[in-house]
C-alpha positions in Angstrom: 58.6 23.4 24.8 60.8 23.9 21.8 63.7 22.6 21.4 67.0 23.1 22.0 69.7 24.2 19.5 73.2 24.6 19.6 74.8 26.6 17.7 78.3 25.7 16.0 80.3 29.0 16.4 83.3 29.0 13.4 83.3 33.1 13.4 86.0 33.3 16.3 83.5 33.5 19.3 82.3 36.7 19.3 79.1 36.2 21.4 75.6 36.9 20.3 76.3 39.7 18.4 78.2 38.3 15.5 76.4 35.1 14.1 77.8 35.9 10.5 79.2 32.5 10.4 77.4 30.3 13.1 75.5 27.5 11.9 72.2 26.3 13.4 72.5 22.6 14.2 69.1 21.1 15.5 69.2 17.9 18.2 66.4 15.3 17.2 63.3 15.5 19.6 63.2 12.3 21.5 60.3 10.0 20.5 58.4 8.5 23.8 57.9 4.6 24.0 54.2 4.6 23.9 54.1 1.8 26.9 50.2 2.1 27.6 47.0 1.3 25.7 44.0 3.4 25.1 42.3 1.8 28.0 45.0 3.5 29.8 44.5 6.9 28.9 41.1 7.0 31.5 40.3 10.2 33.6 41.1 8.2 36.6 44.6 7.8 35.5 45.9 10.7 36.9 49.5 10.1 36.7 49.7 9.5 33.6 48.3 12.1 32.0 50.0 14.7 34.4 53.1 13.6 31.5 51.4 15.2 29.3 50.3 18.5 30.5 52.8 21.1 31.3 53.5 23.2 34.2 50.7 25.9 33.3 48.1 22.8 32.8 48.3 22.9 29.3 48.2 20.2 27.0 51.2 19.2 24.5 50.5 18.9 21.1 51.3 15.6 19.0 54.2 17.5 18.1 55.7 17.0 21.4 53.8 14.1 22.9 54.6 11.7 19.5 51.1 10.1 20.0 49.3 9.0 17.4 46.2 11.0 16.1 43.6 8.2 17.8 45.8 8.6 21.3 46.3 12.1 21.3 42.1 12.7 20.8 41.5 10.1 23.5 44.1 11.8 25.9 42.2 15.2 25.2 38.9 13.8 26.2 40.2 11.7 29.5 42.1 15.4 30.5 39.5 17.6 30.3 37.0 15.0 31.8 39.8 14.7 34.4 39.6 18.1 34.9 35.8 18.8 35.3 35.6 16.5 38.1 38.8 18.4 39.9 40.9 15.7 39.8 43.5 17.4 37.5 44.3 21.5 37.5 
């Protein structure tokens, strides 16, 4: 999931062909609330992990997620546990 970026066309709107004088202007990634605890992040707490796992059933990176290190290990372990025992895809 990247993110999104507008661009700031000055050159007179020419499309996508001419980006002589457009400017790439990034929009902040949100930052989550982290609203849960470790005890949280469990294998039987489905729902909340399905937040972070995309469509495919892959897991986001701290990049996207915004956990910290310890949360982001834990909510590795708990997913793939999750998954083993078919509770998650």
């Amino acid at each position: 999931m990247p993110r999104k970026t507008n661009l700031d066309r000055r050159a007179g709107g020419r499309g996508r062909r001419g980006r002589t004088g457009a400017t790439e202007v990034r929009v902040p990634r949100p930052k989550p609330k982290i609203d849960f605890t470790v005890d949280a992040l469990d294998y039987k707490n489905v729902n909340l992990l399905r937040q972070f796992v995309t469509d495919a059933g892959r897991i986001l990176p701290r990049k996207y997620t915004g956990l910290p290190a310890h949360y982001q290990r834990q909510l590795t372990r708990s997913i793939e546990r999750a998954r083993q025992m078919l509770l998650m895809k």
